[in-house]
N, C-alpha and C positions, 0 to 999 in steps of 0.2 A: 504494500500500500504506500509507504514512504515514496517506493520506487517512480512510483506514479505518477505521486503528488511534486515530487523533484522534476520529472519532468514537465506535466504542467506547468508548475512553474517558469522554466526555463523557455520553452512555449509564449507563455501570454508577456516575459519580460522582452524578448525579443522581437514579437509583436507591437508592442510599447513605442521599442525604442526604433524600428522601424518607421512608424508611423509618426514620430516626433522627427525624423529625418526627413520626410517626405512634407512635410509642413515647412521645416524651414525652407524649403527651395523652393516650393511655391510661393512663401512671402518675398522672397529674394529676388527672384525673375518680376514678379508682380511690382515691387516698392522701383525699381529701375526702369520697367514700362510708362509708370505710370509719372515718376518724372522726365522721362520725353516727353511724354503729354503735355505733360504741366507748360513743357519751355516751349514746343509748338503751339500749344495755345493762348500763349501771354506778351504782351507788348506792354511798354514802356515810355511814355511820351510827357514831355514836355510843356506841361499845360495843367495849370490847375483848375481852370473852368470847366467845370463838370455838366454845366448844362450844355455849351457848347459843344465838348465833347461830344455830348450824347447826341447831338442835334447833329454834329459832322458824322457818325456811326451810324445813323438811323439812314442819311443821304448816301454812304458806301452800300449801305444793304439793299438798298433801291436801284441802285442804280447796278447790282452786281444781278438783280432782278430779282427779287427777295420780296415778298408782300409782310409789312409791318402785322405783327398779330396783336403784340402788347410791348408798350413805351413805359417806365414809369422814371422820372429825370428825381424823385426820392428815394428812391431802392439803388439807382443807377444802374438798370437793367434793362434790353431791349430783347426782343423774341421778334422772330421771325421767320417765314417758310418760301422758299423756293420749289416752284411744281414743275419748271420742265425737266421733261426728263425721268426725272427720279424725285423722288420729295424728301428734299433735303430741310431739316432744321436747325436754326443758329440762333445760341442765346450769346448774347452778347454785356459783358458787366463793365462797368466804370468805379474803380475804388480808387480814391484820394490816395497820392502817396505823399505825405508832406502838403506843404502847399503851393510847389510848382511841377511837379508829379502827377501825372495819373496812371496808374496801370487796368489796361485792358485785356479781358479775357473772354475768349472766346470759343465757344463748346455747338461744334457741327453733329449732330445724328441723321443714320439711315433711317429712318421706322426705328424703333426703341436700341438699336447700336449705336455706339459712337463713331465716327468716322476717325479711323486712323492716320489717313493720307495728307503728308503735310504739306503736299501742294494747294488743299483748300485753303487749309489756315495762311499757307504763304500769299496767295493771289488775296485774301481779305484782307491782309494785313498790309500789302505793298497798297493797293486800294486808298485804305483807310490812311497810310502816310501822307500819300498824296493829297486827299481830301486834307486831311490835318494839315498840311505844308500849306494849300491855297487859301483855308479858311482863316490860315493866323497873318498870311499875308494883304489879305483883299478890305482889310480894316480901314 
């Protein structure tokens, strides 16, 4: 009986520590995916007018063909969908950094996925400089 229960043992500890292995490497591959994410989907700009901001964001999404769903310039937060094609979705945030700072972030989905390809986020964001570049100039 001893014999058994040593085994057992031996069994469910090694099952244990299996599976505590198997976990770290999934947080590991995940926590580095997800800060590529993070830097594909973040910019950095020059501007502490947050309304404007939002007001130059809202004019890139329109004009990249994007129909505005919800604006709120107190959350600093824009949604927005593109139908040709494929119906793509982009929320788009403005958080104060300092007070000549803004950073924006920007979060594209397939249908309930994320979109991984950082050609979107690059075309929105070269985009959005541009508009930003004209709108601090044309004052």
């Amino acid at each position: 009986m001893k014999k058994y229960s040593l085994i057992l043992c031996i069994i469910v500890l090694g099952l244990l520590a299996g599976c505590q292995t198997a976990k770290k490497n999934i947080l590991d591959s995940d926590a580095g995916s997800q800060v590529k994410m993070r830097a594909m989907q973040t910019r950095y700009f020059d501007t502490g007018d947050k309304k404007k901001t939002l007001q130059t964001v809202i004019a890139t999404l329109q004009d990249l063909g994007f129909v505005i769903d919800k604006a709120s310039f107190q959350l600093g937060s824009v949604s927005a969908t593109k139908f040709s094609g494929a119906r793509i979705r982009m929320t788009v945030v403005a958080i104060p950094r300092g007070e000549k700072q803004t950073t924006i972030r920007a979060n594209a989905q397939y249908g309930l996925s994320p979109i991984n390809d950082p050609d979107i986020y690059q075309s929105f964001f070269q985009a959005l400089s541009k508009s930003m570049f004209l709108a601090a100039h044309t004052e």
